[in-house]
C-alpha positions, 0 to 999 in steps of 0.5 A: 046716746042709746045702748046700740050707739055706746055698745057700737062705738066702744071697745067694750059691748055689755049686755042689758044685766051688764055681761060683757058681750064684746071686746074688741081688742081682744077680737071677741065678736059674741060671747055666750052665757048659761042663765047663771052668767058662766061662759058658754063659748067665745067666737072670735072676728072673721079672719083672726087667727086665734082660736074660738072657744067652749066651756063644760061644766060639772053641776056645781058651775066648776069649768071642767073642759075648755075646747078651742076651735079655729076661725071657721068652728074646725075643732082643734083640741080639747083640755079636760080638769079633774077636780077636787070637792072644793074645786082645786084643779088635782089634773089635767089632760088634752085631747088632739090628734088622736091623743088623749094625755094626762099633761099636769098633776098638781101638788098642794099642801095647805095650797098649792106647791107646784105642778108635775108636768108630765105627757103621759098618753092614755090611749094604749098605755102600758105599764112596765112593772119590770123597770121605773125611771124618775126623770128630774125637771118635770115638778115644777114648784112655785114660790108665791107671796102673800096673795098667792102670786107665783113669783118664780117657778124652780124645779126639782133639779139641784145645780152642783157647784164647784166654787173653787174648782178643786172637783168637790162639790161646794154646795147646790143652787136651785133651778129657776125655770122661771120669775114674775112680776105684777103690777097691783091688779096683776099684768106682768111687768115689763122687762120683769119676767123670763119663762123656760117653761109654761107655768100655767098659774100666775096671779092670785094663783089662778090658771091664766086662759093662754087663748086669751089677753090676761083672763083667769077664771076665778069661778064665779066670774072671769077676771081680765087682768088688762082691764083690771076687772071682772067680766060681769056685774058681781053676784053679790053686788047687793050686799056690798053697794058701797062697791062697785059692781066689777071691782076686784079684791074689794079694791086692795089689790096689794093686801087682798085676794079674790077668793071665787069672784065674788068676795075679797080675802085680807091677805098681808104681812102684819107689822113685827108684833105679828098680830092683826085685828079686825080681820072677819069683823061683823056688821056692828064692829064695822059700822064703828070702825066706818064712823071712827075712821076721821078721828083714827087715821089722822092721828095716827098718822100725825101724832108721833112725838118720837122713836119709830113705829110700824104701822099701816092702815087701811080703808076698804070694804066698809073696815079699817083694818089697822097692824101697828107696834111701837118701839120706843115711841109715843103715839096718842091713839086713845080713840084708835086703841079703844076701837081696836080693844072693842073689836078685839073684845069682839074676836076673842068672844066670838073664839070662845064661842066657837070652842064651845061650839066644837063640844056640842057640834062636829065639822064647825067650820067658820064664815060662810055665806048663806043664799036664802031659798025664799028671797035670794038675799045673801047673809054671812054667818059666823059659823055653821056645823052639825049637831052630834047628838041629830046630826042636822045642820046648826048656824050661829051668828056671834054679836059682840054686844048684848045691844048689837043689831041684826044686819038689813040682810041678817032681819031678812035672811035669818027668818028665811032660812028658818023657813025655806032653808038656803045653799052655801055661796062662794068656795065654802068650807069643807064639809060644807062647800059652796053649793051645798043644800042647807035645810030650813034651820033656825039661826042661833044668835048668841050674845054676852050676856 
């Protein structure tokens, strides 16, 4: 069958570098792309009632707009993001109807904690400096796992309650404005969700596009929760062939998130002894953990004599991740411990490492990924930071061993950054965010010695 053929007869229609272009289900007849695959508009089939879309964005491919339109391009509204350096959404306001309000503030701590959701209109606002009111019910708070799914949603209100009916109050119950629950790659269940308010952020945290079946913009990609896929072919899909090209998550959706569409992040509760290793692992650990994983898994799994253990692990992304404690318990695991005490040998060098780091350098900041201006190719790097005494940028990349191996992409992209320098891929880290310009820099490789 040609292309013609399968992209007519099918669903789904994808353009020649594998963007999606159709959904029928979804009644999308054309969707509109920048050169760097980000969504321009959405046009919907003739006839449907749900609104045709536009995107803005700011030079760092943040969505800053998003504009909805009716069946024959009438606009209707329009919702404009006001963002953070590292992209976190800070507020929202809408346009329609001769109106221009601010709709939502978020709130975060180390993440996000809720959102503030609260009309005020712009056009003509005044300031009372005489009287201040505080109005319970609009902060809406999220209670969200370990992937950042909001699970439920309470206010700031506090219900009274009165237990024994003797008009003295017993205590306080919260507000539930609403719960959530997902299946692995994040639909909602059914008969598993209730909602006396639209929370507009639900799996991995990210805002769900209400105009749309499931979608999230994740940033580099647009996930569709119903398909349990991204929209189009992975930017980095040259670094991780053993993938495929639209997963989600590097496929652990129960233990990992998508940080931006373009890489996983191993999120999960560790056994009881609250330790975890193997998490940010280099190239050569995870080369041994690939070939050790025949002689690992089934003995560990197969070999408990008695007494109970807690124990998971998993393969995904190349590693094996592995939490275990035994109480009481006889486990022969000898190869098993022997990988994890490389691996851990590995982890505690290369902390070490970036604590002598921070004395030479400021803003340290740990595994970021690096695009190469000459070639494209795209290298990991252990830790990227400024030089006190200059002030120009430093790379390092740790190997765990005197005889560790440059990566494929390391012997290509080092050299190349060396020459024509790169910029930062993904979220990054502050200062040094996704985008940032990283002048040409030798990459420092340290090793035991």
């Amino acid at each position: 069958n040609s292309a013609s053929t399968i992209n007519s007869n099918n669903n789904y229609s994808y353009s020649e570098i594998g963007e999606l272009k159709k959904d029928v289900w979804d009644s999308i007849s054309n969707i509109v792309r920048r050169a760097d695959g980000k969504i321009l508009s959405i046009t919907r089939t003739a006839g449907c009632t749900r609104p045709n879309l536009s995107y803005d964005y700011d030079p760092m491919g943040k969505r800053i707009a998003k504009h909805t339109f009716d069946n024959g391009n009438a606009w209707i509204q329009s919702e404009y993001y006001i963002k953070d350096a590292t992209g976190n959404t800070m507020s929202t306001y809408v346009y329609k109807d001769g109106s221009f309000a601010k709709t939502e503030d978020h709130l975060y701590g180390s993440s996000s904690l809720g959102i503030i959701q609260d009309s005020l209109e712009m056009i003509g606002a005044y300031v009372d400096t005489v009287y201040f009111s505080h109005v319970l019910g609009k902060k809406q708070y999220s209670g969200s796992n370990h992937l950042g799914n909001v699970l439920s949603t309470f206010s700031d209100i506090k219900i009274p309650l009165d237990q024994n009916s003797n008009d003295t109050i017993d205590g306080y119950m919260a507000d539930i404005t609403s719960a959530k629950d997902y299946d692995a790659f994040g639909e909602y269940l059914t008969n598993r969700n209730f909602s006396r308010n639209k929370y507009p952020n639900s799996f991995n945290g990210k805002r769900d596009d209400g105009e749309m079946f499931g979608w999230q913009d994740y940033g580099f990609r647009n996930y569709m929760k119903a398909a349990r896929r991204f929209d189009r072919v992975d930017p980095l899909y040259q670094e991780y062939s053993y993938l495929s090209t639209y997963q989600f998550g590097s496929n652990m959706p129960t233990v990992a998130k998508d940080i931006d569409g373009l890489e996983a992040d191993i999120k999960f509760e560790y056994a009881k002894s609250n330790q975890f290793v193997g998490n940010g692992m280099d190239e050569e650990d995870k080369k041994i953990y690939q070939e050790s994983f025949d002689n690992i898994v089934t003995p560990f799994a197969t070999s408990i004599l008695v007494g109970p253990i807690i124990g998971k692990a998993f393969q995904g992304v190349g590693y094996l991740y592995k939490a275990y404690k035994t109480e009481n318990a006889i486990v022969k695991v000898s190869k098993a411990k022997q990988v994890l005490q490389n691996a851990e040998k590995g982890a505690n060098f290369e902390k070490e490492g970036i604590k002598k780091l921070s004395e030479t350098q400021d803003n340290v900041v740990e595994q970021i990924t690096v695009k190469s201006n000459k070639s494209g190719v795209k290298t990991r790097l252990d830790a990227v930071g400024t030089d006190k005494a200059t002030g120009k940028v430093k790379l390092t990349d740790f190997k765990s061993s005197s005889t560790a191996p440059l990566t494929k992409n390391q012997k290509i992209g080092y050299p190349e950054i060396e020459e024509a320098g790169g910029i930062i891929m993904g979220k990054g880290k502050p200062p040094y965010v996704g985008g940032t310009e990283i002048p040409p820099t030798l990459v420092d490789i340290i090793k035991p010695k």
